[in-house]
N, C-alpha and C positions, 0 to 999 in steps of 0.2 A: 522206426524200422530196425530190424533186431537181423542180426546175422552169426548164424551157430558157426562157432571157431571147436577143431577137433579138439580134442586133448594132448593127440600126438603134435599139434600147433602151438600146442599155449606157451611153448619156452621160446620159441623165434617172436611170438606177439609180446611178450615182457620183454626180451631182449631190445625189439625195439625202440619201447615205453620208457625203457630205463626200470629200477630197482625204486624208485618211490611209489607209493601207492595207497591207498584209501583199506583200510582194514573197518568192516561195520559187522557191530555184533549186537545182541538185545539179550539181555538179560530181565532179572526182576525190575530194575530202576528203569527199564528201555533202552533204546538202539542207541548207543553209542558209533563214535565214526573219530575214528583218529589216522594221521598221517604217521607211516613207518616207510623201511627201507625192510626188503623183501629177497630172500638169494635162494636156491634150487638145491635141494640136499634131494637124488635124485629126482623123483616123479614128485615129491613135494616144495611146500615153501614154508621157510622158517624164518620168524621175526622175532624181535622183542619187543613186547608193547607195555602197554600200563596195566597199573594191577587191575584198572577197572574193566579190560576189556580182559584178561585173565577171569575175573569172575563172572563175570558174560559168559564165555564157553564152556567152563565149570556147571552153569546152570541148563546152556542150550548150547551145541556146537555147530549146529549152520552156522555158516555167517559168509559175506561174500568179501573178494578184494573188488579196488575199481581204483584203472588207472579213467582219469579223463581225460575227454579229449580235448587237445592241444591246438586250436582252431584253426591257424593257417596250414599245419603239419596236416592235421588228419582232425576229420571233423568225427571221427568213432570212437566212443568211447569202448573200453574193454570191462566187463564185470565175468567174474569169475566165484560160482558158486560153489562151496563145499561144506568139508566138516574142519573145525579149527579143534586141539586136543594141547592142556599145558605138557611139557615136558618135561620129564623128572626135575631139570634145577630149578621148578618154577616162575622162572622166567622166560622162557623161551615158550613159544607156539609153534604146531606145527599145524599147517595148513594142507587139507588131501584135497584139490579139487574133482568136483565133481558135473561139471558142466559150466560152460564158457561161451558167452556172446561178445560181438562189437555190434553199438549200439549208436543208432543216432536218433538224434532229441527231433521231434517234431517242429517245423517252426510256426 
């Protein structure tokens, strides 16, 4: 079951998630999935990740975050789909979302 979170929602849904989070990107070598910590430079989010998911959005910049979910807390998980773009000091990402569910797993 899939539940659309607005956009004007998604800082109070992180907020309560906490700043860690699932960064997945795919490039030419495939979807890579790494753990970062995540903070709100207005309407976006900005991480540092590894070079290899750097050239993941280089090549394709969809990519989603996903916090999961924490099982006694909250059985939804949050996925947040946009476009990821490097930042001039090449290291830094900048994440523009562009559509947001809370999601639960079938049993």
């Amino acid at each position: 079951m899939s539940i659309r979170v607005e956009l004007a929602d998604l800082p109070g849904q992180v907020e309560e998630r906490g700043r860690a989070a699932y960064l997945i990107t795919c490039g030419q070598d495939g979807p890579k999935v790494v753990a970062l910590t995540v903070a709100w430079d207005g309407t976006d989010l900005v991480m540092t990740p590894g070079r290899g998911s750097l050239t993941n959005v280089q090549a394709a910049a969809n990519a989603t975050l996903l916090w999961p979910s924490e099982g006694g807390r909250s059985d939804l998980s949050l996925l947040v789909d946009g476009t990821a773009n490097a930042e001039d000091d090449g290291e830094r990402l900048r994440f523009v979302p562009a559509s947001a569910i809370q999601h639960v797993a079938r049993s």
